[in-house]
C-alpha positions as CSV (number, residue, x, y, z in Angstrom):
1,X,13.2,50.6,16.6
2,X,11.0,52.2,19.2
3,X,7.6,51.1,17.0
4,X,9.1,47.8,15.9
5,X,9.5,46.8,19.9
6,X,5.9,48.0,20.7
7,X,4.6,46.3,18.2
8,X,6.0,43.2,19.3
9,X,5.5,43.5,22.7
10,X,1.7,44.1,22.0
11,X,1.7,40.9,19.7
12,X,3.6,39.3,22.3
13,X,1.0,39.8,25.1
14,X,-2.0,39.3,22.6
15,X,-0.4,35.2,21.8
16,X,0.1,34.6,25.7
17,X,-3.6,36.3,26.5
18,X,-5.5,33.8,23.6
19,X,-5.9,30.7,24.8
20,X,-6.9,29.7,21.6
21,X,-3.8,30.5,19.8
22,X,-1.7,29.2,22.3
23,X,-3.2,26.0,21.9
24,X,-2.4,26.6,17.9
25,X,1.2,27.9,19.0
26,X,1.8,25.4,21.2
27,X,-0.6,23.0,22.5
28,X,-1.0,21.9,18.6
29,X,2.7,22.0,17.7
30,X,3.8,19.9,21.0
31,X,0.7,17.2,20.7
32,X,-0.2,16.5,17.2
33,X,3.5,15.2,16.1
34,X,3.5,13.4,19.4
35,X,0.1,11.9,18.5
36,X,0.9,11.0,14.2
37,X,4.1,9.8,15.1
38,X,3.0,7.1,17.5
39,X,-0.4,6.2,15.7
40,X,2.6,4.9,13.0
41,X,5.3,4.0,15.2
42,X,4.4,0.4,14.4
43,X,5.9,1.0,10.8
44,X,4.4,-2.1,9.2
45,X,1.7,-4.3,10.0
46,X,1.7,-8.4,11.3
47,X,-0.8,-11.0,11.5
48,X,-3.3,-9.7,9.5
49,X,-6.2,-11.8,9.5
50,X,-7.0,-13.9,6.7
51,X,-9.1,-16.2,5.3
52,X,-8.4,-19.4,3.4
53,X,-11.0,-21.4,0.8
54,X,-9.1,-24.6,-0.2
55,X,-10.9,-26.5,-2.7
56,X,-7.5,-28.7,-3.7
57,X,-7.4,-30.4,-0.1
58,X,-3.9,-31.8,-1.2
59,X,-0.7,-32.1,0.6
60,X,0.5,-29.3,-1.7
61,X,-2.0,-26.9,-1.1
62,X,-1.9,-27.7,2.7
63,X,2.2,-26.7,2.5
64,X,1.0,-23.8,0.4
65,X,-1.1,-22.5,3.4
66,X,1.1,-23.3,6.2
67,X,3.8,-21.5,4.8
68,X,1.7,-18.2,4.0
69,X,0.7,-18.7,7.7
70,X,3.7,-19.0,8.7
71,X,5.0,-15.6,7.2
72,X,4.8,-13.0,10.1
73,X,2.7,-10.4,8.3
74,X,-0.4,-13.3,7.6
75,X,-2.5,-14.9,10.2
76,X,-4.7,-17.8,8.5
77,X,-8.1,-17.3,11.2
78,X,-10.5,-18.8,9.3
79,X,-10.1,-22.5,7.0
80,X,-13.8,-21.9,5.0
81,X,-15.8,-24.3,2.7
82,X,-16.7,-21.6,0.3
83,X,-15.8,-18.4,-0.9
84,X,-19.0,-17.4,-0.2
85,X,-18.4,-17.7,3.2
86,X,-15.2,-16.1,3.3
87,X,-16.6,-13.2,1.8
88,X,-19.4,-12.3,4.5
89,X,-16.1,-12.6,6.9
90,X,-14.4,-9.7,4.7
91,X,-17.5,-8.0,4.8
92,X,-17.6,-7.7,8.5
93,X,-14.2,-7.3,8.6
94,X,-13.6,-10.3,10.5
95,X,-10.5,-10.8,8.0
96,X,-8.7,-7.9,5.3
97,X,-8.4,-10.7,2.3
98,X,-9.0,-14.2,1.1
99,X,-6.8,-16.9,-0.2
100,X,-8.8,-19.3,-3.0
101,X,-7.1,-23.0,-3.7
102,X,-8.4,-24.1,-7.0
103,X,-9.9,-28.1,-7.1
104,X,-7.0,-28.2,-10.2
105,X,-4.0,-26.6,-8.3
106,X,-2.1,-30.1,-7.3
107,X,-2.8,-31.5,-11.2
108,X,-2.0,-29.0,-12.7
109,X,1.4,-29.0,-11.1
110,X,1.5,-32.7,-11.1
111,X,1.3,-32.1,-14.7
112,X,4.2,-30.1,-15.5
113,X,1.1,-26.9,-16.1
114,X,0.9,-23.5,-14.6
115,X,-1.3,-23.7,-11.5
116,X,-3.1,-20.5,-10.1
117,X,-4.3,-19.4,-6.8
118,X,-6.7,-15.7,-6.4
119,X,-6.1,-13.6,-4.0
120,X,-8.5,-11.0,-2.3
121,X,-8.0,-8.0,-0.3
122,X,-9.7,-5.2,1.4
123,X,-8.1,-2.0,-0.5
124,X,-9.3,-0.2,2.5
125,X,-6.4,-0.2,4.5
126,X,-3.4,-0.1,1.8
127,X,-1.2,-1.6,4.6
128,X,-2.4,-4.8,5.2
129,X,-3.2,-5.0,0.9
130,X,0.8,-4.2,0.9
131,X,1.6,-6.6,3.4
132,X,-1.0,-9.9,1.9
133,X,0.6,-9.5,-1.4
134,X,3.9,-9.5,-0.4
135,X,3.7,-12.8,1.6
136,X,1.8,-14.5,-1.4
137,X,4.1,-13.5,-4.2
138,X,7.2,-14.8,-1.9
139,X,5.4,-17.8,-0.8
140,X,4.3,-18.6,-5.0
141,X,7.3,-18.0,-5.7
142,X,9.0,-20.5,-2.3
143,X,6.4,-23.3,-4.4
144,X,7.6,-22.7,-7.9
145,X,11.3,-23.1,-6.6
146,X,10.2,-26.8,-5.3
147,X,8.8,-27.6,-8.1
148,X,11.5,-26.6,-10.0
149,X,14.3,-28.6,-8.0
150,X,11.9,-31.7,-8.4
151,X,12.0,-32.2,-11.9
152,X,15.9,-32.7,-11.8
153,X,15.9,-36.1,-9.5
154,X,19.6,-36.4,-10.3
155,X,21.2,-32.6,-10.2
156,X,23.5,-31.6,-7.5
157,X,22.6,-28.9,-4.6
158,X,24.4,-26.3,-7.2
159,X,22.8,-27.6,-9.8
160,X,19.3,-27.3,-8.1
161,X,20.6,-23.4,-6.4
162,X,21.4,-22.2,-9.9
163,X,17.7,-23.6,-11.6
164,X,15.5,-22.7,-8.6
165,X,17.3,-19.1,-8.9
166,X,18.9,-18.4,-12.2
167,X,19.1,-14.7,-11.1
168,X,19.8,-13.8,-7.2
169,X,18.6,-10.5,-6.6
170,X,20.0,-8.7,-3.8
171,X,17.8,-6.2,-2.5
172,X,19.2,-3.2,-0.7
173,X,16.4,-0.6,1.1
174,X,17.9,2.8,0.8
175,X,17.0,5.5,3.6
176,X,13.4,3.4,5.4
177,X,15.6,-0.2,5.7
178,X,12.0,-1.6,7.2
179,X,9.8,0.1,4.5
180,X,8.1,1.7,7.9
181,X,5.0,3.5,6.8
182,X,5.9,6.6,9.5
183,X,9.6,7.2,8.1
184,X,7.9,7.7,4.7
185,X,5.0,9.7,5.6
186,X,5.8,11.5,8.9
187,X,8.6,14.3,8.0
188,X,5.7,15.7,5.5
189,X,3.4,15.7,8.2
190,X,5.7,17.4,11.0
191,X,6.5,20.7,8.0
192,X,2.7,20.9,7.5
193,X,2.0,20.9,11.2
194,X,4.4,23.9,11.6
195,X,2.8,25.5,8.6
196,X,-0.6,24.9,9.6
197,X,-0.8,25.7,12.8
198,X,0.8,29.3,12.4
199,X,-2.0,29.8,9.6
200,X,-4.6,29.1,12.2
201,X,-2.9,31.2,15.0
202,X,-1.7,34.2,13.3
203,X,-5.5,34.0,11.2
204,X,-7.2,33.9,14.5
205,X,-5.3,37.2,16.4
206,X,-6.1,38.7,12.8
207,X,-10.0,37.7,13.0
208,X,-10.4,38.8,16.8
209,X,-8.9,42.2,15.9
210,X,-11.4,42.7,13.3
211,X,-14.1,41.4,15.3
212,X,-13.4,43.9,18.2
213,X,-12.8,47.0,16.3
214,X,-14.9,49.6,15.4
215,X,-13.3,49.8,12.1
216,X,-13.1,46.4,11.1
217,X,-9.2,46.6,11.1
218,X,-6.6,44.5,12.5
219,X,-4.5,47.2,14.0
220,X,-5.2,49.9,16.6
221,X,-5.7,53.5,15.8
222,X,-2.4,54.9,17.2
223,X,1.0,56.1,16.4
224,X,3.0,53.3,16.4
225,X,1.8,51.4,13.5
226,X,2.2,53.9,10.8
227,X,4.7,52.2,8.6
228,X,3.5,48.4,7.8
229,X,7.4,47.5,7.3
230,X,7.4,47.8,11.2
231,X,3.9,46.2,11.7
232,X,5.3,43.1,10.0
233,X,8.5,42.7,11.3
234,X,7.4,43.9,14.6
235,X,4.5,40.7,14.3
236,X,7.5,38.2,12.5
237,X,10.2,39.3,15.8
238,X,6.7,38.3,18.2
239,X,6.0,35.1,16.5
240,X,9.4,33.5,15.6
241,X,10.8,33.2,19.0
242,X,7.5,30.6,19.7
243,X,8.0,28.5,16.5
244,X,11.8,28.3,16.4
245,X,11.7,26.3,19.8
246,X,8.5,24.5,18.1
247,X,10.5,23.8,15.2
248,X,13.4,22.2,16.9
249,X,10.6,19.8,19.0
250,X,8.8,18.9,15.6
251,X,12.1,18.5,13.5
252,X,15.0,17.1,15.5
253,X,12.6,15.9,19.2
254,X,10.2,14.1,18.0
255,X,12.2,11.7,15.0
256,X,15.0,11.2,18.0
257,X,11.8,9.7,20.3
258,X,10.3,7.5,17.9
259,X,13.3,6.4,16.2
260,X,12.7,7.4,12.7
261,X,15.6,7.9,10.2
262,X,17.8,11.2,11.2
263,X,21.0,10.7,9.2
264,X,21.4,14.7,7.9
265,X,23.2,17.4,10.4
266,X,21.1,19.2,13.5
267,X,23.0,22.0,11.6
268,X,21.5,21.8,8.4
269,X,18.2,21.1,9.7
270,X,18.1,24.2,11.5
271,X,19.8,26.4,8.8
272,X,16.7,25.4,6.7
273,X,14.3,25.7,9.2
274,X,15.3,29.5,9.2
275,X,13.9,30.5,5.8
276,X,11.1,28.0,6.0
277,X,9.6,29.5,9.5
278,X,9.9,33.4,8.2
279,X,8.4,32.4,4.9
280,X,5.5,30.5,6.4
281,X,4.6,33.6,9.4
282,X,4.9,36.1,6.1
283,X,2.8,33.8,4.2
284,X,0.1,33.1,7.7
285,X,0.4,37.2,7.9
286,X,-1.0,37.8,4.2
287,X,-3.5,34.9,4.4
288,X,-4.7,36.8,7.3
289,X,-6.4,39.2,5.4
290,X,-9.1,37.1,4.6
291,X,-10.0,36.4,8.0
292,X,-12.7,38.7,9.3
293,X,-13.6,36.7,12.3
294,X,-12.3,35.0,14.8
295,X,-13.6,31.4,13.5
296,X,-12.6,31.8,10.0
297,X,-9.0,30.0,9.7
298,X,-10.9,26.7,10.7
299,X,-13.2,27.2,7.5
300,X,-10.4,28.2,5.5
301,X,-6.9,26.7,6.5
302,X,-7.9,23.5,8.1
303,X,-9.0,21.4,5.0
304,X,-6.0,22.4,2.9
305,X,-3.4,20.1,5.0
306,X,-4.3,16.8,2.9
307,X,-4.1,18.7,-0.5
308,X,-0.8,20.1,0.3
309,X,0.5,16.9,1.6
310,X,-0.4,15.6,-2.1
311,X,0.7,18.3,-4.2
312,X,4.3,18.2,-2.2
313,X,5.6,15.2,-3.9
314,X,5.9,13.0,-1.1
315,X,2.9,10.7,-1.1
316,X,2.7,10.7,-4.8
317,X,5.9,11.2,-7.3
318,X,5.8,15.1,-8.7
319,X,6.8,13.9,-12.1
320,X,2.7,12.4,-12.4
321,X,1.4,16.0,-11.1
322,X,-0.5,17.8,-13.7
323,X,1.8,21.0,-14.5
324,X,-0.7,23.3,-13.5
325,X,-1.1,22.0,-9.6
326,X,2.4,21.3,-9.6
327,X,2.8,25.0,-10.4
328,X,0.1,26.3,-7.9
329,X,2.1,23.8,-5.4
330,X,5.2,26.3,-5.3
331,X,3.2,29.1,-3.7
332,X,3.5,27.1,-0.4
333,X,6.1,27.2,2.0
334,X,5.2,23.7,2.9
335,X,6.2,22.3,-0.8
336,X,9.9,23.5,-0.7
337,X,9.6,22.7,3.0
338,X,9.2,18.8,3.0
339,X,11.4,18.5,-0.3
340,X,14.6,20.5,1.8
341,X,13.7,18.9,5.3
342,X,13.3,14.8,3.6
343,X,16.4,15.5,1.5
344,X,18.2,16.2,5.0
345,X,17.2,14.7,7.5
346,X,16.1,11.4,6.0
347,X,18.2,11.2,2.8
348,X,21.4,12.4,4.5
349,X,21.9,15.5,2.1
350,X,24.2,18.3,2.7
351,X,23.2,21.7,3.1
352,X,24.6,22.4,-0.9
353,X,22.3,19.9,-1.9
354,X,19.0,21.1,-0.9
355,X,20.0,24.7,-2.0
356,X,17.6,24.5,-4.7
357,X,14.7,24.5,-1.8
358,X,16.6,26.7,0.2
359,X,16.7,29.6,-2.2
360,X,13.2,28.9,-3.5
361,X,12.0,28.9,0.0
362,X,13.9,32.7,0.7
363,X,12.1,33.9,-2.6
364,X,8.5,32.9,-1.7
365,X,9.9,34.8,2.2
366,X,10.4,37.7,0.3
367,X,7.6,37.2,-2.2
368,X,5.1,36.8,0.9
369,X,7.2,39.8,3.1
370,X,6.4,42.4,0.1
371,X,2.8,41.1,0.2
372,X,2.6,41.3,3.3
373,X,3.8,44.8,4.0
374,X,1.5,46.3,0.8
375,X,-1.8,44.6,2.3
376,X,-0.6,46.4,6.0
377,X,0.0,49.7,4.4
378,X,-3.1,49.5,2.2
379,X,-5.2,49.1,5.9
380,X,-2.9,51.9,7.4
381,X,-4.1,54.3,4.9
382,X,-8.0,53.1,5.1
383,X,-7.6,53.7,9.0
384,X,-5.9,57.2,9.1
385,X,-9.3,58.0,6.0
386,X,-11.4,57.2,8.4
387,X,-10.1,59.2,11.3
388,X,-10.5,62.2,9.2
389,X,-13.2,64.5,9.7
């Protein structure tokens, strides 16, 4: 117990004497959820700018345009002669898509045929493509209900309800009720900031050590850190204490700011945060080995966080991941760590039902801890060789 306490009071005073991984500890935790979070705290886009090219003219295409203006998410800020000239507008990003009225569109429902509109949009912002389509499909679909209801002169108002809509759908948002871009994205981003940041940190104290020593090691030549079991819990008791009040901020703080979806218990959340935190400083504490100087973690951890994010199963379904990334995926703390946290805290899970994460998350600990402690003792024996005559 005597090591185990040096050790960590040694670690201790290294974190609080780094600026650097302060900032990673805390400055990084505290601002960058702080910072995603209200860069999305809009949820979902309105008046996006638009452009119209109306070659009809007619009172129908006129009605067809008012109402798409009138939808909250549109805002019609330029009427164009040509498409031409609507596209030079797109191009400068003046406007993020274009609305094109055939010369045939009031004949061809004059006609009893199926008329057609094209629609443009800039794919590269997916929020306003999402929020353009959306208000042309309803508002098609407002025009084809008119026409409907005007071909039967003599129905009743029931008569004209059940033609116009033969089918009422009644749609029902489960779990992001306003289809918010931050509720869907942001929980995966607060796990990877936790897991990130520790990578950076703990890879940093890791890289200074070997850049000041003699030796090239990460530990000092003395008799406290002769067993690596100790050197790792000693460095796990030194860290925790820093990320379990960081996890709290990132996991229960910052959704109760912002408003975001919390319908799971505190309880849970923090059960699960347990597991997660210890498996990702024994994961940061192995990963540390390949750090030799103090920069490294930026060249190695940094670029990872948008890989991760895809190969969690959160921004794109983990039934169309190849098997083979899917696989590589559960060698990250951060995999099992969005699935558990989601499931609670946005999908209102109990703790028995994200026990499949849980335990997966307390094997890769223990996976990670033995690494972990066989990488420490393997640099405890190359330090007490070269102290021998």
């Amino acid at each position: 117990m005597g090591n185990i306490y040096y050790i960590f009071r040694r670690e201790f005073r290294a974190i609080t004497a780094d600026s650097a991984v302060l900032i990673f500890f805390i400055g990084l935790t505290l601002a960058y959820p702080v910072l995603y979070t209200y860069i999305y705290s809009e949820e979902t886009v309105f008046e996006v700018p638009v452009a119209v090219v109306d070659h009809c003219g007619s009172s129908g295409s006129r009605e067809l345009v008012r109402a798409w203006d009138a939808s909250p998410s549109i805002d019609v800020a330029a009427r164009c002669t040509d498409a031409e000239e609507a596209r030079r507008l797109l191009y400068r990003k003046k406007v993020y898509g274009l609305l094109e009225i055939p010369a045939d569109f009031a004949s061809d429902l004059a006609g009893g045929e199926q008329a057609h509109i094209s629609l443009y949009c800039d794919m590269g912002a997916l929020l306003n493509y999402k929020a353009l389509l959306q208000s042309a499909s309803l508002v098609a679909a407002g025009v084809g209900k008119k026409v409907q209801v005007a071909g039967l002169p003599y129905a009743s108002t029931k008569q004209e309800e059940v033609t116009a809509t033969p089918v009422q759908m009644e749609e029902v948002k489960l779990f992001n009720p306003q289809s918010g871009y931050a509720t869907f994205i942001i929980p995966a981003i607060l796990i990877l900031v936790l897991q990130q940041s520790l990578l950076l940190g703990v890879g940093t104290l890791a890289g200074t050590a070997r850049e000041r020593s003699r030796r090239k090691s990460s530990l000092p030549s003395n008799g406290h850190y002769r067993s690596a079991f100790q050197v790792v819990l000693g460095k796990t008791l030194a860290y925790l204490p820093f990320y379990l009040v960081m996890g709290l901020w990132v996991i229960v703080v910052i959704p109760g700011i912002f408003n975001l979806t919390q319908t799971g218990s505190r309880w849970d959340l923090f059960l699960f945060l347990v597991p997660f935190l210890t498996g990702c400083i024994f994961f940061a504490l192995t990963l540390s080995f390949l750090c030799k100087e103090r920069e490294m973690p930026f060249l190695l951890f940094v670029f990872t966080s948008v890989p991760l994010m895809f190969m969690s199963g959160i921004s794109w379904p983990s039934t169309a991941i190849p098997p083979f990334w899917k696989a590589f995926a559960y060698f990250f703390p951060s995999t099992h760590g969005i699935e558990g946290y989601v499931r609670i805290n946005t999908l209102g899970s109990s703790f028995g039902e994200v026990r499949e994460p849980f335990l997966r998350l307390c094997l890769l600990a223990a996976f990670y801890f033995l690494l972990a402690v066989l990488l420490y003792r393997k640099e405890i024996r190359k330090a007490r060789l070269s102290l021998e005559p």
